[in-house]
LUMKOLVO-524179 format. One record per residue (C-alpha): residue number from 1; x, y, z. Coordinates in Angstrom, 3 decimals. Example, Ala and Ser with C-alpha at 12.3 -4.5 7.8 and 13.67 -1.06 7.14 Angstrom:
SITE  seq         u         v         w
SITE    1    12.300    -4.500     7.800
SITE    2    13.670    -1.060     7.140
This chain:
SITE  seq         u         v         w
SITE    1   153.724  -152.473   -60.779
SITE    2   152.083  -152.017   -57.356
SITE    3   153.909  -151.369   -54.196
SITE    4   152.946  -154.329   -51.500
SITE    5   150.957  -152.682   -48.693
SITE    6   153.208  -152.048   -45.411
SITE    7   151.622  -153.755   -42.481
SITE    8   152.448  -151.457   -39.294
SITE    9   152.108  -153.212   -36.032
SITE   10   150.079  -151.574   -33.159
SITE   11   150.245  -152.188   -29.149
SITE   12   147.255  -151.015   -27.017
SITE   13   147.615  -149.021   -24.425
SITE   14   145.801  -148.502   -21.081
SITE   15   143.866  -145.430   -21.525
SITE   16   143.569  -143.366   -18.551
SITE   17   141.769  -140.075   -18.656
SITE   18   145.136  -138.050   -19.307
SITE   19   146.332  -140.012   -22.334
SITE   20   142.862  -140.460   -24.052
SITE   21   142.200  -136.519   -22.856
SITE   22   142.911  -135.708   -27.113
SITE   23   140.717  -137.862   -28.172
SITE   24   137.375  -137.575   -25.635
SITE   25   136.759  -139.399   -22.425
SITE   26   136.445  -142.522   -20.187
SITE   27   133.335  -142.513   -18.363
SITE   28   133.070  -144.981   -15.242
SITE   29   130.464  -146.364   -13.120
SITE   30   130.285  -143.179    -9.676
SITE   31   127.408  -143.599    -7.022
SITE   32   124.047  -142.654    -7.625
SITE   33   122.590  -139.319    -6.620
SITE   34   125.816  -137.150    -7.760
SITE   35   125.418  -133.865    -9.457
SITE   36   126.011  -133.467   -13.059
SITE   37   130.071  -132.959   -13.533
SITE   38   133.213  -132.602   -15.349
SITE   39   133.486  -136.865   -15.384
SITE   40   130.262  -136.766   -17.209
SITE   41   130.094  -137.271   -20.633
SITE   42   130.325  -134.027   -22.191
SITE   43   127.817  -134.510   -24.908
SITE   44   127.177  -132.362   -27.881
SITE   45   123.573  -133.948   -30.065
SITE   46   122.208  -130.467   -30.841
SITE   47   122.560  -131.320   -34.329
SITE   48   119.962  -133.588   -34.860
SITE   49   117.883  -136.721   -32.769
SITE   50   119.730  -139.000   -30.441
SITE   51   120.453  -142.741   -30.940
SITE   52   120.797  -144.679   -28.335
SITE   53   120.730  -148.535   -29.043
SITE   54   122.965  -151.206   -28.387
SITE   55   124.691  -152.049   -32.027
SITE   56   125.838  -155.819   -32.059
SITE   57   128.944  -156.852   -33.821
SITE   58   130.461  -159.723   -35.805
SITE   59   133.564  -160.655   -37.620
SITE   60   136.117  -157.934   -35.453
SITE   61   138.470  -160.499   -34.459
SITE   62   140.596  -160.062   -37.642
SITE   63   142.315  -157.112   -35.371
SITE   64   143.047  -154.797   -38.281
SITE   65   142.445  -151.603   -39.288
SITE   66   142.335  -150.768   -42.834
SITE   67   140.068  -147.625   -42.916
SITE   68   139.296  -145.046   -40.270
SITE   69   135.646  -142.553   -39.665
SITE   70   134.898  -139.448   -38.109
SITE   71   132.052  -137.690   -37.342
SITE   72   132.540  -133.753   -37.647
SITE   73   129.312  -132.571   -35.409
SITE   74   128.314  -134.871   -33.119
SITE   75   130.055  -136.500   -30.114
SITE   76   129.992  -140.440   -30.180
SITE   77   129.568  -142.845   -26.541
SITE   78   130.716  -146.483   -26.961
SITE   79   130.725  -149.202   -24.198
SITE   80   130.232  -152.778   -24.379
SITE   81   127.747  -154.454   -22.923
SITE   82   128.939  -156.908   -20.194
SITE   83   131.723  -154.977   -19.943
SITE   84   133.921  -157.086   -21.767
SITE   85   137.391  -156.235   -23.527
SITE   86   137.888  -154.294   -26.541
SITE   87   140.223  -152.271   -29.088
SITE   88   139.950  -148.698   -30.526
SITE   89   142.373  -147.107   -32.985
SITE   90   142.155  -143.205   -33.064
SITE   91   143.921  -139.975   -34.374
SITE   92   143.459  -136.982   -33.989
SITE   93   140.460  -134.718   -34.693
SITE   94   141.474  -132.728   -38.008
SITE   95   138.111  -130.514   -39.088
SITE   96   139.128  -127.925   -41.146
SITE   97   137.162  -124.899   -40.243
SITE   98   135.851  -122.285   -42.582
SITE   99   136.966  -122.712   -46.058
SITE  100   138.905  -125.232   -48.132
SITE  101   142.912  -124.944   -47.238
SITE  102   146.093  -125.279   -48.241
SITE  103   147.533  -129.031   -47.457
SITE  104   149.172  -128.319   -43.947
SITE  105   152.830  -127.935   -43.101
SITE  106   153.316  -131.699   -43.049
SITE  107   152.092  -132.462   -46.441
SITE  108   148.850  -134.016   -45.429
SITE  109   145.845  -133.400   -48.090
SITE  110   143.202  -131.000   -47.505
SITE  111   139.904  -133.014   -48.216
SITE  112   136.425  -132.158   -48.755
SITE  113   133.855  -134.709   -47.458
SITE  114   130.967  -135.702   -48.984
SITE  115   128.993  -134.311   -45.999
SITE  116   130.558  -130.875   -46.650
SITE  117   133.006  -129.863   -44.452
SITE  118   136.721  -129.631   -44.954
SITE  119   139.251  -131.678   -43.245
SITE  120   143.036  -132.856   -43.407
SITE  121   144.191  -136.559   -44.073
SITE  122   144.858  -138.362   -40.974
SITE  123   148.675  -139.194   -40.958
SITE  124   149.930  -142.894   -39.844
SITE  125   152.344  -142.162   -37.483
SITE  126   149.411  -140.582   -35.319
SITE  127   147.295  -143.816   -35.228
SITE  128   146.826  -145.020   -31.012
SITE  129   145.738  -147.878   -30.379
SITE  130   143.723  -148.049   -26.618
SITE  131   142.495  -151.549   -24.730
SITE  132   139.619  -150.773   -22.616
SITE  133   138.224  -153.450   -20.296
SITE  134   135.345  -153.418   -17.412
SITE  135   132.535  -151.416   -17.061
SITE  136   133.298  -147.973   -18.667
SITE  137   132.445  -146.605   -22.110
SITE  138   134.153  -143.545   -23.998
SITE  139   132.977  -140.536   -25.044
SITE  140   135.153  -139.410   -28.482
SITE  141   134.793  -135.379   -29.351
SITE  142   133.462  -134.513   -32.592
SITE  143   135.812  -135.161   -35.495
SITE  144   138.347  -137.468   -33.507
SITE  145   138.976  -140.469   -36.005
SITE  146   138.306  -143.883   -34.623
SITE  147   138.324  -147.191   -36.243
SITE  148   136.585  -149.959   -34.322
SITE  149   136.082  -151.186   -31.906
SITE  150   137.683  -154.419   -32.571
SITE  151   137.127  -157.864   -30.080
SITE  152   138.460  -161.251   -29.646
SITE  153   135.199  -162.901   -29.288
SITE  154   133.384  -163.676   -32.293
SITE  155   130.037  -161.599   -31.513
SITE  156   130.216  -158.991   -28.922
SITE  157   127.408  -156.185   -28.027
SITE  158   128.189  -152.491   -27.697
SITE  159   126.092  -149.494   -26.457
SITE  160   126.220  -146.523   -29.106
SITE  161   124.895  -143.226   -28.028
SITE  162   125.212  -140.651   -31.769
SITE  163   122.602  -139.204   -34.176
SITE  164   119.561  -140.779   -35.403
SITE  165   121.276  -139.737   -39.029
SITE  166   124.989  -139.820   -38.342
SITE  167   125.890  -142.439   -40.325
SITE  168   123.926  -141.040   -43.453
SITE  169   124.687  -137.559   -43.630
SITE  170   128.292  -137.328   -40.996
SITE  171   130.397  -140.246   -41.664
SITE  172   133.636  -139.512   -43.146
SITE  173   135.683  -142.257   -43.587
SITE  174   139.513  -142.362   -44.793
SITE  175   141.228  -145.472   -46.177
SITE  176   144.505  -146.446   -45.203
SITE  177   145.062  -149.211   -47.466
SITE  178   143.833  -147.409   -50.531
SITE  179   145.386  -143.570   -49.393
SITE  180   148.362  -144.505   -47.480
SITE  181   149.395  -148.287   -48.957
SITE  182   149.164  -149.302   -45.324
SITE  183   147.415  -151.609   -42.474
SITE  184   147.316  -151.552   -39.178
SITE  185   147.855  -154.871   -37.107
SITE  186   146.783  -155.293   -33.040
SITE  187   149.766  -156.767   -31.601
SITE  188   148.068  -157.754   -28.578
């Protein structure tokens, strides 16, 4: 007999560069002809060739999140294009480094990904769920988990700044539905 899957509701929040701090950062439009600073993305693609294109999207206005990536060695830029309004779920970063683990203190697996490195189970009471709107994008750190992003609109068109190769040989991605017998709703 299976369990039914528990459907946990999720509110955005407003990120501001405090609360999404964790996770990576919100980049916003400054005047031209600044110096190179601390509200720039601080980028790490030293493991491989940039991609920058602009990825277009379809069929994210279902507004749930059933499964959840990182990337462990390379930091990720999205933005939308237009600057229209949009959703991203995210946890933690949880790289293991070094060797293989015990499970951690909260009983969270140890996992080895198929890329190599070792990492722990993302746990769904850390899920957050942030709204961003107007012209900004966000840089995530290396191994933060992120699922999205999500949109009302039927079609929308994002820029994505990662590794020619990331989603071949550094995409990790945990299921909720299958791991955890849960989804994630935007109650928004």
């Amino acid at each position: 007999m299976t369990t039914a899957v528990k459907r946990i509701k999720l509110k955005s929040e407003r990120p501001d560069s405090k609360s999404f701090q964790p996770y990576g950062q919100i980049v916003s439009p400054k005047e031209d002809g600044g110096v190179y600073g601390e509200d720039d993305a601080q980028l790490d693609l030293s493991h491989g060739i940039p991609r920058f294109y602009i990825m277009r999207l379809e069929g994210r206005s279902h507004l749930t999140i059933r499964n959840i990536a990182h990337h462990a060695v390379v930091t990720q830029c999205l933005g939308s294009v237009g600057a229209h309004s949009w959703y991203l779920g995210v946890a933690p970063a949880s790289v293991v480094e070094g060797e293989k683990v015990d499970d951690d203190s909260r009983g969270r697996k140890t996992v080895q990904s198929p890329s190599g490195h070792y990492y722990v189970q993302p746990s769904t009471d850390e899920i957050r769920l942030f709204r961003f709107e107007g012209p900004c994008f966000v840089k995530l750190h290396a191994g933060v988990w992120h699922a999205g992003p999500f949109f009302k609109e039927d079609v929308m068109d994002f820029y994505n700044l990662e590794l020619s190769n990331t989603n071949e040989v550094d995409n990790t991605i945990h299921d909720f539905e299958k791991e955890d017998n849960v989804i994630f709703e935007i109650d928004d």
